[in-house]
C-alpha positions in Angstrom: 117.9 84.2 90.3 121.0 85.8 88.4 120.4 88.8 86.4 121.6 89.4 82.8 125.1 91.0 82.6 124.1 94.3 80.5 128.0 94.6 80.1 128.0 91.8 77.4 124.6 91.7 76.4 123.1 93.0 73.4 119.7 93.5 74.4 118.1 96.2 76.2 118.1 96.8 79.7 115.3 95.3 81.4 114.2 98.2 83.6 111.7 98.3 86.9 111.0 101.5 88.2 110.3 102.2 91.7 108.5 105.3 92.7 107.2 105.5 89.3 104.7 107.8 90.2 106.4 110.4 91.8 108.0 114.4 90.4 111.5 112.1 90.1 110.0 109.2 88.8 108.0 110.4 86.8 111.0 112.2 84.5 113.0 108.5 84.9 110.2 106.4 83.3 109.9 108.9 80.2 113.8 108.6 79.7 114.1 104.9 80.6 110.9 104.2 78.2 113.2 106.6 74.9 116.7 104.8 76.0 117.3 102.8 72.8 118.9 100.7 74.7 116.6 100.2 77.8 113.1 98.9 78.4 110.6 99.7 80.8 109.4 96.7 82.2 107.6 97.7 84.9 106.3 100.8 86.9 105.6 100.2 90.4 103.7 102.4 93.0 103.9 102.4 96.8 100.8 100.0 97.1 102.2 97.6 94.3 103.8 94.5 95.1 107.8 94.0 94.4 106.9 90.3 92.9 105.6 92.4 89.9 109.3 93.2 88.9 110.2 89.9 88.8 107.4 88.9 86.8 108.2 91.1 84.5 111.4 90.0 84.0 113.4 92.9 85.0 117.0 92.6 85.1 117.8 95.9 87.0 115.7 98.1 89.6 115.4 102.1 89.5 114.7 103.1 93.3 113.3 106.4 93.7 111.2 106.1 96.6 111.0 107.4 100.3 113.7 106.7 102.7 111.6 104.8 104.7 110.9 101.9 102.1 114.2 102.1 100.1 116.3 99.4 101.5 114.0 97.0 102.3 113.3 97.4 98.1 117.1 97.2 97.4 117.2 94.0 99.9 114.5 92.7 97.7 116.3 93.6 94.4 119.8 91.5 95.6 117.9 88.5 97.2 116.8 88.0 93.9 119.9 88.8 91.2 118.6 92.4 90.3 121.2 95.1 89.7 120.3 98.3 91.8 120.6 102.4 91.0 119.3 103.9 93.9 118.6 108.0 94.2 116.7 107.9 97.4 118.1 109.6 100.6 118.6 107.9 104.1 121.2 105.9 103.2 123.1 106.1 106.1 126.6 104.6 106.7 124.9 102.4 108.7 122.5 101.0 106.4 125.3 100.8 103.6 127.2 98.7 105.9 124.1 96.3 105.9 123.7 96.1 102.4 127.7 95.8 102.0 126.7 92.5 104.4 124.1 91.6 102.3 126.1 91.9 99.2 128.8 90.2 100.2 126.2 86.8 100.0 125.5 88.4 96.3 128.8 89.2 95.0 127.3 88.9 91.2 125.0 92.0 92.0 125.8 95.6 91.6 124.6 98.8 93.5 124.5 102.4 93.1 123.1 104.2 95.2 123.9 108.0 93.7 122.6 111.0 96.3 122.5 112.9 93.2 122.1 111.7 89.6 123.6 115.6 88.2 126.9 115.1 86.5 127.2 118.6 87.0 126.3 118.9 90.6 128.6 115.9 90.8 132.0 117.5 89.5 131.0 120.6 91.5 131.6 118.5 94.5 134.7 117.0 93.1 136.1 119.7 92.2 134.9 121.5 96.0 136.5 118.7 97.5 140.0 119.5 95.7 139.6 123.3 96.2 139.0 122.6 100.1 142.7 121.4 100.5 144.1 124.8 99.8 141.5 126.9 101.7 141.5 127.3 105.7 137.6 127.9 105.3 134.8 126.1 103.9 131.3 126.2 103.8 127.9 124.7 102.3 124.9 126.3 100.9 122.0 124.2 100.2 119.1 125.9 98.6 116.2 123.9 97.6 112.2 124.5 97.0 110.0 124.1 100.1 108.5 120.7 99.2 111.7 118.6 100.2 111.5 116.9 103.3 114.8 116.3 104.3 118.1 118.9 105.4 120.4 119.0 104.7 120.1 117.7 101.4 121.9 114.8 100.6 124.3 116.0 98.4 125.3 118.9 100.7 126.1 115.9 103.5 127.9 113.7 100.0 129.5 117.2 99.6 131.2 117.9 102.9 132.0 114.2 103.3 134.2 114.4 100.6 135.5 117.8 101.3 136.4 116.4 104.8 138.0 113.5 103.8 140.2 115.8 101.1 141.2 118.2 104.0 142.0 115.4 106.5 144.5 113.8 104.3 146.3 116.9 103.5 146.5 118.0 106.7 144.4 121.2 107.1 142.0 121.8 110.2 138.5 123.1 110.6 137.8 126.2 109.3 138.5 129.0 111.4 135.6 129.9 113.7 134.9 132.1 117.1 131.6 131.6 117.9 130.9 130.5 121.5 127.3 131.6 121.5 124.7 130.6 119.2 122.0 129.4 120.8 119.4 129.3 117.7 122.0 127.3 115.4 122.4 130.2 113.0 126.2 128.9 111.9 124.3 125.9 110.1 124.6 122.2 111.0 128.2 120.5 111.3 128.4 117.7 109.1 131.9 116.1 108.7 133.4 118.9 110.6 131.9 121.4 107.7 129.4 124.0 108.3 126.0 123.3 105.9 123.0 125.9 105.7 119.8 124.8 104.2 117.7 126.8 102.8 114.1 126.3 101.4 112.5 129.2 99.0 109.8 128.8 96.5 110.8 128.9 93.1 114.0 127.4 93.7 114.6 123.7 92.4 118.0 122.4 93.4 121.1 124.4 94.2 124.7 124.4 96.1 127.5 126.6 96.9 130.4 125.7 98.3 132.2 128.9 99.6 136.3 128.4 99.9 138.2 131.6 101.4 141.9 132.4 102.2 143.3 135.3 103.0 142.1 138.0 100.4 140.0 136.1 98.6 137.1 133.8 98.1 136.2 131.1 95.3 132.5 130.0 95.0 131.5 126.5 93.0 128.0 127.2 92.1 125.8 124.5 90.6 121.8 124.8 90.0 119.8 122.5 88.2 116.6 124.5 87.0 114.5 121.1 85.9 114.4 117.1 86.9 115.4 116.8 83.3 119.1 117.4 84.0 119.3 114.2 86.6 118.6 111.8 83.9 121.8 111.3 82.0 123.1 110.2 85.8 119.9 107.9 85.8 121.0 106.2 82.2 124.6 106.0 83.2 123.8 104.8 86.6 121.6 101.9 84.8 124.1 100.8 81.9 127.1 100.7 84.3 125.9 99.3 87.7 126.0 95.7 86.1 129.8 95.4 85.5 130.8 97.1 89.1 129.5 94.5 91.2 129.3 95.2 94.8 128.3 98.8 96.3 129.2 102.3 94.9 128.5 105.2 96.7 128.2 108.4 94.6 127.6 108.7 90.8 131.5 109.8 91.1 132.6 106.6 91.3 131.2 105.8 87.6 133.1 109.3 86.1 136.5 109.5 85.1 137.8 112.0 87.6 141.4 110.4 87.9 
């Protein structure tokens, strides 16, 4: 089964949502169901079958889910032709090197899978990861509400992999640190060489700083996003471009012109 290219097609978007039921999904079936140019096809639960997407004709899967069920859904979804956009975390380099495998056998299919849908939060890290060339220190605040599951979050690990990457190929080392005794991992987790702190507070939704200092000074790139609501523009872009990129992209960056 080959899906529909919604690059050259004029009709909508033939939309399955994964995780339908859920604070994420929830938002994503509301703006997938107003997208003039999208259609909500189906809205599937953790007990429901993933033959139902097919039967509805769905051309292109929304997988907002639990890490624990994701790629077995996305597996599903390129077996059978269906263009992916994935925003569930656990998507480890070794399970995108499985589904790079599996796509190679689907070269026709396109994937996204985006550890956050934010255009904001997304040029924050961008623009983090540019800064981080001309700092000697760097650090990662994560602050979300106490509800989430997993830390750090998986934009603060998207975050400091592409801050690392940015330092190693210019040529600047870890950030300078003396600590020989810490014994209750107060300095954070080390992700990518870069220190991340999670933190979990009620009344917080979804937050990052990345803290950049040099010798007299500091810069801070602060994003917050105060309500689900601001993921969804990602979501819509995520589903109207993931057709015409075949193959795997890893970050809703790589759908943004950031040159």
């Amino acid at each position: 089964m080959t899906a529909p290219d919604s690059s050259t097609s004029t009709d909508p978007i033939r939309v399955a949502v994964l995780g339908a039921g859920g604070k994420m999904g929830r938002y994503a079936v509301q703006a997938v169901a107003e997208a003039p140019d999208l259609e909500l096809v189906a809205e599937l639960g953790s007990a429901d079958p993933l033959q139902r997407m097919l039967d509805a004709g769905a051309s292109h899967v929304l997988d907002l889910t639990v890490p624990q069920v994701s790629p077995e859904n996305v597996a599903f979804a390129v077996e059978n032709g269906l263009h992916a956009v994935v925003g569930t975390s656990g998507w480890s380099d070794e399970r995108r090197a499985r589904l790079r495998d599996r796509l190679a056998d689907h070269p026709e299919v396109g994937v996204l899978i985006a550890p956050n849908f934010s255009v904001g939060s997304v040029l924050a890290s961008a623009f983090a990861a540019q800064a981080a060339k001309h700092f000697p220190s760097v650090e990662i605040i994560e602050m979300h509400h106490p509800d989430k599951v997993d830390a750090p979050s998986g934009t603060a690990v998207r975050t400091a992999g592409l801050i690392a990457d940015a330092r190693s190929g210019a040529g600047v080392g870890p950030s300078p640190d003396a600590t020989t005794h810490d014994p209750d991992g107060a300095r954070g987790a080390l992700v990518d060489g870069v220190r991340v702190h999670a933190v979990r507070l009620r009344g917080l939704e979804a937050h990052q700083e990345v803290l950049l200092g040099g010798p007299g000074e500091q810069l801070v790139l602060r994003h917050d996003a105060f309500d689900r609501k601001a993921y969804m523009p990602g979501v819509l872009l995520g589903l109207r471009t993931v057709a015409s990129r075949p193959g795997l992209a890893y970050g809703l960056d790589a759908y943004l012109d950031l040159g």
